[in-house]
C-alpha positions as a printed Julia matrix, in Angstrom:
75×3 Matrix{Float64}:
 126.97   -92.19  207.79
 125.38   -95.52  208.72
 125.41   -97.99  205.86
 122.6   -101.33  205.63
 124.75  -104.45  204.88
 122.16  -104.98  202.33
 122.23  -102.45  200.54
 126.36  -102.29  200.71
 126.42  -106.13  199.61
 123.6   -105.55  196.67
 125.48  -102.76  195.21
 128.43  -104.93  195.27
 127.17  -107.56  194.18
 126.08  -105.35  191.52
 129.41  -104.16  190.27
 130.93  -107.22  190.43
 128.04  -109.09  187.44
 128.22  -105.63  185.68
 132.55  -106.25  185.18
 132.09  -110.11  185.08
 129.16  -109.17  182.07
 131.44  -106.56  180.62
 134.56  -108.74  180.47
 132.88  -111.41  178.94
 131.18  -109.32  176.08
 134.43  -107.91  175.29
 135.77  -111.61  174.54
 132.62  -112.61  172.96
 133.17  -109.74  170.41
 136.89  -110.47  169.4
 136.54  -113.79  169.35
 133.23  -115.11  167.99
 131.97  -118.72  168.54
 131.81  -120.43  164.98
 128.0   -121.89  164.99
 127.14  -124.26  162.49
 130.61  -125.42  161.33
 131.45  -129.12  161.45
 134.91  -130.06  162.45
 136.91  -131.85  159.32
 137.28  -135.73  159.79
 140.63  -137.31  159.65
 140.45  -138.3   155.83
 139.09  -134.74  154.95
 142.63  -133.37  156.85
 144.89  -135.87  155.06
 143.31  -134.75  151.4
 143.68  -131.34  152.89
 146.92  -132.01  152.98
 147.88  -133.8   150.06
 146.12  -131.7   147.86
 148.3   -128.61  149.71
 151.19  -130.3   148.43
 152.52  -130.9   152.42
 152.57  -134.62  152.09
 153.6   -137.1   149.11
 151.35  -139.29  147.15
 153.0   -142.53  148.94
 152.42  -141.0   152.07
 149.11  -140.12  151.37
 148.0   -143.89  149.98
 149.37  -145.47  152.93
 147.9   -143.22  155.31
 144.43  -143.83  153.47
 144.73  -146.85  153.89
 145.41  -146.75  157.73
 142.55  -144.62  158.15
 140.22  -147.01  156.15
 141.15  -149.95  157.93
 141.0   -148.17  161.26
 137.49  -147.01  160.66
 135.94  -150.43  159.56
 134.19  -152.59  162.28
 135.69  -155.1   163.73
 133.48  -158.41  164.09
């Protein structure tokens, strides 16, 4: 039997998207992208945590204050 190289190379070609497509649905479905959700800020974390109880209230108050002071402008 007397194969085209086309027609050997479309088909595969072929099975190689139809794996790469498979493989890739099977992620997509186990681990869905989050769409929409904002990623928390640094002082959002640190209540977070405080309010969690992880992290003291003198901890908390000077790390505020870092944050604060790190986020102003600078002129």
């Amino acid at each position: 039997m007397h194969y085209d190289g086309w027609s050997f190379w479309g088909m595969h070609l072929f099975w190689w998207l139809f794996w790469i497509a498979l493989i890739v649905a099977f992620f997509a479905l186990i681990e869905p992208v989050p769409r929409g959700r904002r990623r928390e800020t640094p002082l959002e974390i640190l209540q977070r945590r405080y309010a969690a109880g992880e992290i003291g209230e003198k901890e908390y108050e000077e790390r505020k204050r870092t944050l604060e002071r790190d986020a102003k402008p600078r002129e």
